[in-house]
matplotlib code that plots the C-alpha trace (Angstrom):
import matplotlib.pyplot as plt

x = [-17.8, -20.9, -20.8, -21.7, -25.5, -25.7, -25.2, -28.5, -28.1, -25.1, -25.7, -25.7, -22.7, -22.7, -24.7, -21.1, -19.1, -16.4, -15.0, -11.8, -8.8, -5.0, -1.9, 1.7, 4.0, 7.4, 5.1, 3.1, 4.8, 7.6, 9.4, 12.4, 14.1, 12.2, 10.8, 13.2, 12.4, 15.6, 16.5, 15.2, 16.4, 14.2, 16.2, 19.3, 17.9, 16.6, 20.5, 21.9, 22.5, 20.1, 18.0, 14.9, 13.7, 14.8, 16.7, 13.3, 12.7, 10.2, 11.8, 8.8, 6.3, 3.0, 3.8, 1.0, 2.6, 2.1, -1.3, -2.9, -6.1, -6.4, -6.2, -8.4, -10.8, -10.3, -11.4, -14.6, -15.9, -15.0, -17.2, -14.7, -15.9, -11.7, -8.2, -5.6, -2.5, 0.9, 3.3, 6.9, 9.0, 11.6, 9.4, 8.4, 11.6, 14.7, 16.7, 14.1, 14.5, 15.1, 14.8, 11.5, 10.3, 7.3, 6.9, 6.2, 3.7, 2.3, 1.8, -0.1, -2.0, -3.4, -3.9, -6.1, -8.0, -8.5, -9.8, -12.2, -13.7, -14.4, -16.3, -13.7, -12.4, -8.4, -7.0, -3.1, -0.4, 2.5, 5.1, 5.2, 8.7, 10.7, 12.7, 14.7, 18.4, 19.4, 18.4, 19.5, 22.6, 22.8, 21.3, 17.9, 15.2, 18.0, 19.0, 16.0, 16.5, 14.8, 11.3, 12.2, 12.6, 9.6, 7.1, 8.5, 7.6, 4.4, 3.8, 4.4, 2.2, -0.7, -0.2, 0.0, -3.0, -5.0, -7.7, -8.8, -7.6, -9.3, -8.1, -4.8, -2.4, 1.0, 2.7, 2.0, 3.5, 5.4, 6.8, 7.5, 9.8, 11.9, 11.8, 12.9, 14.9, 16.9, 17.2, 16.3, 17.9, 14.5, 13.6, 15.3, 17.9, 18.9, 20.5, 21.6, 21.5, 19.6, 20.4, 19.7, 16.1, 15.2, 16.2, 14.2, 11.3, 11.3, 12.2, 9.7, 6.7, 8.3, 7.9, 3.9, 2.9, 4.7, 2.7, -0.1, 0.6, 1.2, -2.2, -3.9, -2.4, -2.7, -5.3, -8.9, -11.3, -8.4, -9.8, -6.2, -5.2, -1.9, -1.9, -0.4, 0.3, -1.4, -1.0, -1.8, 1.9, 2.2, 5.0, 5.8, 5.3, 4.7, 8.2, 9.0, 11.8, 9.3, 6.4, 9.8, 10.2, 6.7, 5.6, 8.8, 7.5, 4.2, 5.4, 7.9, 5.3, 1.6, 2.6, 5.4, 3.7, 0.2, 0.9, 2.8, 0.8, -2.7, -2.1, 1.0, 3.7, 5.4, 5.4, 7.3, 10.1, 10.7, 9.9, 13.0, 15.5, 14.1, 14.8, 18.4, 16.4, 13.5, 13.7, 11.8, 8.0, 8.2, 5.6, 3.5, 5.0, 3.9, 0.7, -1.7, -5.1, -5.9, -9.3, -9.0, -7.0, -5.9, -5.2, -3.4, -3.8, -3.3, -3.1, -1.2, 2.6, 4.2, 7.3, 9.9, 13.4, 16.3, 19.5, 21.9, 18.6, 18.9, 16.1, 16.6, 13.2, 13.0, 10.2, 8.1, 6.2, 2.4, 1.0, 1.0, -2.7, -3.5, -4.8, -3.2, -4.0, -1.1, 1.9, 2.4, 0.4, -2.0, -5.7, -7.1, -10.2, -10.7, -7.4, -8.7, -12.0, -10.0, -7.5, -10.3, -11.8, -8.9, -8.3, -11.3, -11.2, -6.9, -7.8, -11.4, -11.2, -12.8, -11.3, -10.8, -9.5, -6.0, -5.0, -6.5, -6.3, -4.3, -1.5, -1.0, 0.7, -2.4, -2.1, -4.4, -5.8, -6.0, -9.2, -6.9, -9.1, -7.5, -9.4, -8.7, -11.3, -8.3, -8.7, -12.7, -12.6, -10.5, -12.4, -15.4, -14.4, -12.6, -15.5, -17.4, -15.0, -15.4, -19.2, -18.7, -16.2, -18.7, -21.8, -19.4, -19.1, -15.7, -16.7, -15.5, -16.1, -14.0, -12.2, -9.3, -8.5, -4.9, -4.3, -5.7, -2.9, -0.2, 2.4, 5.9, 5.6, 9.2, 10.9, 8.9, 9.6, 6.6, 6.0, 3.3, 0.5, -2.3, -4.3, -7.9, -6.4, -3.6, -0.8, 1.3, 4.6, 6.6, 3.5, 1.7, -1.8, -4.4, -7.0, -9.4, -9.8, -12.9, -12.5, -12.6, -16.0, -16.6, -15.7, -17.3, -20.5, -20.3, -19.5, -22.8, -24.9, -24.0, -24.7, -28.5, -28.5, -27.8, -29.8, -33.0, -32.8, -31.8]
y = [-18.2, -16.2, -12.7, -10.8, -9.5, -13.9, -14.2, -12.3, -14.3, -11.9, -8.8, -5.5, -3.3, -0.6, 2.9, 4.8, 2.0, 4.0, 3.1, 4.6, 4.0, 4.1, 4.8, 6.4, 9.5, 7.5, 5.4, 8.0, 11.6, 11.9, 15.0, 13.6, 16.3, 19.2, 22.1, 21.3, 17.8, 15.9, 12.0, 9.1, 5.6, 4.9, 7.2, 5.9, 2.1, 2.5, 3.3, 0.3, -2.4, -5.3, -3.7, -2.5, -4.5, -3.1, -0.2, 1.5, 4.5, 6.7, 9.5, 10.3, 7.9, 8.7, 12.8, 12.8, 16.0, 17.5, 15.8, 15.4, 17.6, 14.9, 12.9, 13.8, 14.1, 10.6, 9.9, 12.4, 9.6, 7.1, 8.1, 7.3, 8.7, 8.9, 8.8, 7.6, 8.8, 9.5, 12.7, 12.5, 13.1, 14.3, 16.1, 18.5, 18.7, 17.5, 16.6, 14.9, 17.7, 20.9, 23.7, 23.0, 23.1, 25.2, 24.5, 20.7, 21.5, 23.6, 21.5, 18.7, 21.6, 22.1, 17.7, 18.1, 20.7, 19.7, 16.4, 17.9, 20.2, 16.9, 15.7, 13.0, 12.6, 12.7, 9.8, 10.7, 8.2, 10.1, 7.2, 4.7, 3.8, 7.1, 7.9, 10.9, 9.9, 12.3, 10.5, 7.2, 8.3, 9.3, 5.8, 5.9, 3.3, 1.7, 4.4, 5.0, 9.0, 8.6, 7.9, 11.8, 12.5, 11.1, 12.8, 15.7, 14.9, 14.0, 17.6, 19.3, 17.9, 17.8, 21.7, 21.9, 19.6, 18.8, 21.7, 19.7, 16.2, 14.0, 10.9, 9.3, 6.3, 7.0, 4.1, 1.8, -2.1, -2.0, -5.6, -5.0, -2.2, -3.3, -7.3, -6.1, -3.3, -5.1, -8.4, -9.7, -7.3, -6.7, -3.3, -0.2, 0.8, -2.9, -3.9, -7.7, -7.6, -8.9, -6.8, -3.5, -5.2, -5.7, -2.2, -1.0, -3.4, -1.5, 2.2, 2.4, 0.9, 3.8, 6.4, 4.5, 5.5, 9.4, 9.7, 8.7, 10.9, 14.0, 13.5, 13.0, 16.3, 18.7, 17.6, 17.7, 15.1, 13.1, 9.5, 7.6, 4.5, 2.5, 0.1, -3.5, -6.2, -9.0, -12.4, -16.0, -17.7, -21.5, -23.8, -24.7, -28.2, -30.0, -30.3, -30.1, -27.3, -25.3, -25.4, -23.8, -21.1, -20.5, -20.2, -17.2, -15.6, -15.2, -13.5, -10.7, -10.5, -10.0, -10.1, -7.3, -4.3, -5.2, -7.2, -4.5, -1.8, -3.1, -5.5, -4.0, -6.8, -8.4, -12.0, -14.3, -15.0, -12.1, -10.7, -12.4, -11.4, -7.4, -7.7, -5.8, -2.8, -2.8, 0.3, 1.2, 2.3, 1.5, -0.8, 2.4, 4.4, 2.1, 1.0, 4.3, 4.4, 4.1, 4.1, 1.6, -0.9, -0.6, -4.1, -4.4, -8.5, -10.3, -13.5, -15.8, -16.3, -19.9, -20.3, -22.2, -23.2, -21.4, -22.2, -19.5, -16.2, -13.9, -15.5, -19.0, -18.4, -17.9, -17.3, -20.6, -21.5, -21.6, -24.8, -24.9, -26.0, -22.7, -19.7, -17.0, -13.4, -12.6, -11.8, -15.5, -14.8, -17.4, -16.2, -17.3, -15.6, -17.5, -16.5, -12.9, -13.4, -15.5, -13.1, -10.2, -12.6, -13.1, -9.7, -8.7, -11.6, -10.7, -7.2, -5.8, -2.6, -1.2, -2.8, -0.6, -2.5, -0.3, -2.3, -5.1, -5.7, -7.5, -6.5, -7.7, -6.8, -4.5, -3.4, -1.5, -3.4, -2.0, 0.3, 1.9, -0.5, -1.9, -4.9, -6.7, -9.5, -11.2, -7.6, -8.1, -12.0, -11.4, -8.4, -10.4, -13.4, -11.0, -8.7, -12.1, -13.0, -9.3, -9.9, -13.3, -11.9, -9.1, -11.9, -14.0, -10.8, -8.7, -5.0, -3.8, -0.1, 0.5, -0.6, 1.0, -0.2, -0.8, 1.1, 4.3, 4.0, 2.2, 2.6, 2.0, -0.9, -1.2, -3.9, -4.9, -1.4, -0.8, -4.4, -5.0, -3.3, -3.1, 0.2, 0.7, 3.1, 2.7, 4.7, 5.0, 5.8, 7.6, 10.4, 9.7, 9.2, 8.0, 5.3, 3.8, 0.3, -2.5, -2.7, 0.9, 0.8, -2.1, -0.7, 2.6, 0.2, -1.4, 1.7, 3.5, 0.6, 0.0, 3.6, 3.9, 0.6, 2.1, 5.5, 3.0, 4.3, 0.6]
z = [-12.0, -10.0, -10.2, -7.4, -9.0, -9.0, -5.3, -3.2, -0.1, 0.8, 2.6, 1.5, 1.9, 4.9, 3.1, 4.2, 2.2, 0.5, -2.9, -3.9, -6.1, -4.8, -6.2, -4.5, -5.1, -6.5, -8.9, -10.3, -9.8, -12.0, -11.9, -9.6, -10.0, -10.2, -8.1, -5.5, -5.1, -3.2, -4.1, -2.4, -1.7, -4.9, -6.7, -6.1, -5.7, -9.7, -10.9, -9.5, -12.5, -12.5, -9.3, -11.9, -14.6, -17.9, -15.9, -15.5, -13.2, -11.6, -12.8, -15.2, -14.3, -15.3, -15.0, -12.7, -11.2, -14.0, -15.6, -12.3, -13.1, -15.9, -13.6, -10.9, -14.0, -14.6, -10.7, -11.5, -14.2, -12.3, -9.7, -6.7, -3.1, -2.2, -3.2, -1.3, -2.6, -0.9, 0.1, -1.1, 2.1, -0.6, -2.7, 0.9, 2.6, 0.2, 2.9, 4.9, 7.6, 8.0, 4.6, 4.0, -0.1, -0.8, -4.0, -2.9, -0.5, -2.6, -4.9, -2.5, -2.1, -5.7, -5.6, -2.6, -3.8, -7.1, -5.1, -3.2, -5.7, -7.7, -4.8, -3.9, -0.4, -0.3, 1.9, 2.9, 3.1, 4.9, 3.8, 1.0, 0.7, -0.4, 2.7, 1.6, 0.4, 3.1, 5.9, 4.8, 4.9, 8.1, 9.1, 7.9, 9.8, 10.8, 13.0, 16.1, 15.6, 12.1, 14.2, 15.0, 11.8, 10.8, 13.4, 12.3, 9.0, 9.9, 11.3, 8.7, 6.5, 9.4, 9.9, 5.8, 4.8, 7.8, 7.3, 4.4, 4.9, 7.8, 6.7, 7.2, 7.0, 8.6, 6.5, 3.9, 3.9, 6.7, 6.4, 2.8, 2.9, 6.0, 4.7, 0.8, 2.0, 5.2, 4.6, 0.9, -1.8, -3.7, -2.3, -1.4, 1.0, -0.8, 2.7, 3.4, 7.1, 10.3, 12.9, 10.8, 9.8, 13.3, 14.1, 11.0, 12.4, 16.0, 15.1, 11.8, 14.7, 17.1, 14.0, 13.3, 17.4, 17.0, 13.5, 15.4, 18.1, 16.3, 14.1, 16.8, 18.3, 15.6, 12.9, 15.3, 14.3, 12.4, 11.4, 11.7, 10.4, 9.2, 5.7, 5.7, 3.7, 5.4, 3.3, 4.4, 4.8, 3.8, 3.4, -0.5, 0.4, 3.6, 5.8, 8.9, 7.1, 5.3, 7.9, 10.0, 7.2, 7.0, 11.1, 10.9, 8.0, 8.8, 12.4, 10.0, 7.0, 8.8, 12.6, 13.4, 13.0, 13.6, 16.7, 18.5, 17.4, 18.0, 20.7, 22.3, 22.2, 19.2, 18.3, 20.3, 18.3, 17.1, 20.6, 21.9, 18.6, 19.5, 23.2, 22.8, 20.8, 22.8, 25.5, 28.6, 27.3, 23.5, 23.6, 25.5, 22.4, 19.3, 20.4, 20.3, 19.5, 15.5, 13.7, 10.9, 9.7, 6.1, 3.9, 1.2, 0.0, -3.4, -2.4, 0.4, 0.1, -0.3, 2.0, 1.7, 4.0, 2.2, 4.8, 2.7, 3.3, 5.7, 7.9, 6.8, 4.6, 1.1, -1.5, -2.4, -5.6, -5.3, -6.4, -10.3, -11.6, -9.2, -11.9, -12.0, -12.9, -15.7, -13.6, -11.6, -8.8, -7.9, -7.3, -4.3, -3.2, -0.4, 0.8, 1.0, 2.8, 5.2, 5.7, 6.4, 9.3, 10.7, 11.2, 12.1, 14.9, 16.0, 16.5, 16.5, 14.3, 11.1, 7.7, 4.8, 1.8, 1.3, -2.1, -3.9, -7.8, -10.5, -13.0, -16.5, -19.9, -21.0, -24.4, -27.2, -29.4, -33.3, -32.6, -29.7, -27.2, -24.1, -23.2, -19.9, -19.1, -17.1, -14.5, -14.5, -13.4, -10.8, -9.3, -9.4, -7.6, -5.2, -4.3, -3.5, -1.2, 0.6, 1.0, 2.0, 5.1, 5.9, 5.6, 8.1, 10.7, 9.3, 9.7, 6.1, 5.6, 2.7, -0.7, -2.8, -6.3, -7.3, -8.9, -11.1, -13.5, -14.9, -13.5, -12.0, -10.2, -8.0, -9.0, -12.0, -13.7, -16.1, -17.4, -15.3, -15.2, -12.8, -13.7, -14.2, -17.3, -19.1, -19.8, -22.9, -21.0, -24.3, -24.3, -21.1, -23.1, -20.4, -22.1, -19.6, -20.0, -19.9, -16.5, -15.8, -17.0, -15.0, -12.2, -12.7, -13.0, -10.3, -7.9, -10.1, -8.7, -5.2, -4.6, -6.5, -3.9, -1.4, -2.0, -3.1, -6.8, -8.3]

ax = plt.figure().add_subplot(projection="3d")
ax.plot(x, y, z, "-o")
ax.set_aspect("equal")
plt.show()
């Protein structure tokens, strides 16, 4: 394997490059069900038998609401330029509208602070998966109203934050929420039906143009962008069926919300399945003017025909002398500088790197050490294929970590672990791990590189 210091024929990085770490409110927060803090779909999602592994919850997490200055400590020696971190819609207003809480917003307000006296940049995500229980019930995404909702959401928080917070994604993972949540039972609302994902498909791209809209309106200066998970889609094996399964769920997974929102039309087929949802100006409405486009990749996605899903897809296997990086998913590097060009080619806008990373069963050793070599491969190979997309003409200006911390990772509770530190969930001990200092390394060089000290 060549490490990146082995490979000078690649370009430099831009001198603004940013390096950041991410993580989001339900995963790392914890106190559900304090200060005022109303449920989520999460909340509810984590109670029903066999949805979490072990029966796992984010109802403590990694207390980060109450160890964030630890935390944000953490980021200091790190040496991050930003954070991108999300709001709980529950957390600031209960009910998702309406009574709003103070004591939630106030204390985003001690986060970003704390951020910006460390020197680090906040990036805010106004929606990573914790619609308010509220609203679900009176419909949720499925419901068009809840793009309303949302922009009024978005307000608050640009009236609340946006003195001291340029920088912001109106959703993360579009396709994985309304896919997981709509129409495979892996995700919350844990909804088995087609016509309510489309409608979740259309009205959360209405809710991504008002977002858009209202930053644009009430935060001067705003740099706006929106986070996806873009994967490379390919059959499990070669037939006629699974090249099918694959060519439809490549146009829910990396086309639906892209497409519409950056070119201003969806993808055919699912442009024609839509039509009934689909009214006078919504195209005008979704596609508005963003900055950036945020990626969140891990590698490409092996499809296969499945007659009894939803869709008529299901979930392939990727092939099995492919290495993996300790939780069954296959590295491909390539995959990731492929996916980068294609972008930058589909749509013409600034990258950042949203999410990249790799999870594992971390562990202390018997001097209290938490060694993960497994973490430090894969980020090598990985930030080789970055320079290699820049080298080949991707305009890159950004990568976020996945993740700061351990922590509680949907579906896969907290047995998988993809943080730079680890956490020891029965007394929320922090320990930074090899690749923490790895990465703290390789952020410490780029910039003396950039400022000509190296």
């Amino acid at each position: 394997m060549n490490r990146i210091d082995d490979a000078p024929s690649l370009p430099p990085l831009r001198p603004d490059f940013v390096w950041g770490v991410s993580t989001s409110a339900y995963q790392i927060e914890g106190a559900a069900a304090e200060d005022g803090r109303g449920p989520s779909i999460w909340d509810r999602h984590c109670r029903i038998a066999g949805a979490v592994h072990n029966g796992d919850t984010g109802d403590v997490a990694c207390d980060h609401y109450h160890r964030w200055p630890e935390d944000v400590a953490l980021m200091r020696r790190l040496g991050v330029d930003a954070y991108r971190f999300s709001v709980s819609w529950p957390r600031v207003l209960p009910r998702g509208r309406g009574a709003v809480n103070e004591a939630g917003l106030a204390f985003y307000d001690r986060l970003i602070d704390g951020l910006l006296e460390a020197g680090i940049e906040p990036w805010l995500c106004l929606y990573h998966w914790d619609l308010p229980l509220a609203l679900h019930e009176l419909g949720g995404w499925a419901r068009r109203d809840c793009a309303g909702w949302y922009a009024d959401y978005a307000a608050l928080c640009a009236k609340r934050f946006g003195d001291r917070v340029r920088r912001w994604a109106t959703f993360n993972e579009f396709s994985v929420f309304t896919l997981f949540g709509y129409a495979i039972p892996w995700a919350a609302p844990r909804i088995v039906d087609r016509d309510q994902h489309l409608r979740a498909i259309h009205h959360v791209n209405l809710a991504h143009g008002a977002g858009v809209d209202v930053l644009r309106a009430l935060v001067p200066g705003a740099s706006v962008g929106a986070i996806h998970n873009r994967q490379a889609v390919r059959p499990e094996s070669d037939t006629p069926e699974n090249r099918a399964a694959a060519a439809l769920l490549d146009e829910h997974w990396n086309l639906a919300f892209p497409d519409p929102q950056l070119l201003g039309h969806y993808p055919p087929r699912l442009a024609a399945a839509l039509e009934p949802y689909v009214a006078a100006g919504d195209m005008a409405r979704i596609a508005r003017p963003v900055d950036w486009f945020g990626l969140n990749h891990y590698g490409p996605i092996f499809a296969k025909a499945d007659p009894a899903g939803t869709w008529g897809y299901g979930w392939g296997e990727a092939p099995p002398d492919q290495p993996d990086h300790g939780v069954g998913w296959a590295i491909f590097p390539e995959a990731f500088r492929d996916e980068l060009l294609t972008i930058a080619r589909r749509y013409r806008i600034p990258i950042v790197v949203t999410e990249n990373g790799c999870g594992g069963s971390d562990a202390p050793d018997a001097t209290g050490a938490v060694n993960d070599p497994h973490r430090i491969a894969y980020l090598e190979v990985y930030q080789r294929a970055l320079r290699e997309a820049v080298a080949a003409g991707a305009d890159v200006r950004g990568f976020f970590l996945w993740s700061l911390l351990d922590n509680f990772e949907w579906g896969s509770g907290y047995g998988n672990r993809f943080g730079l530190v680890h956490v020891d969930f029965a007394t929320g001990r922090r320990t930074p791990k090899a690749s923490f200092r790895w990465y703290a390394d390789r952020i410490a060089r780029e910039k003396a590189a950039r400022s000509g000290t190296a």
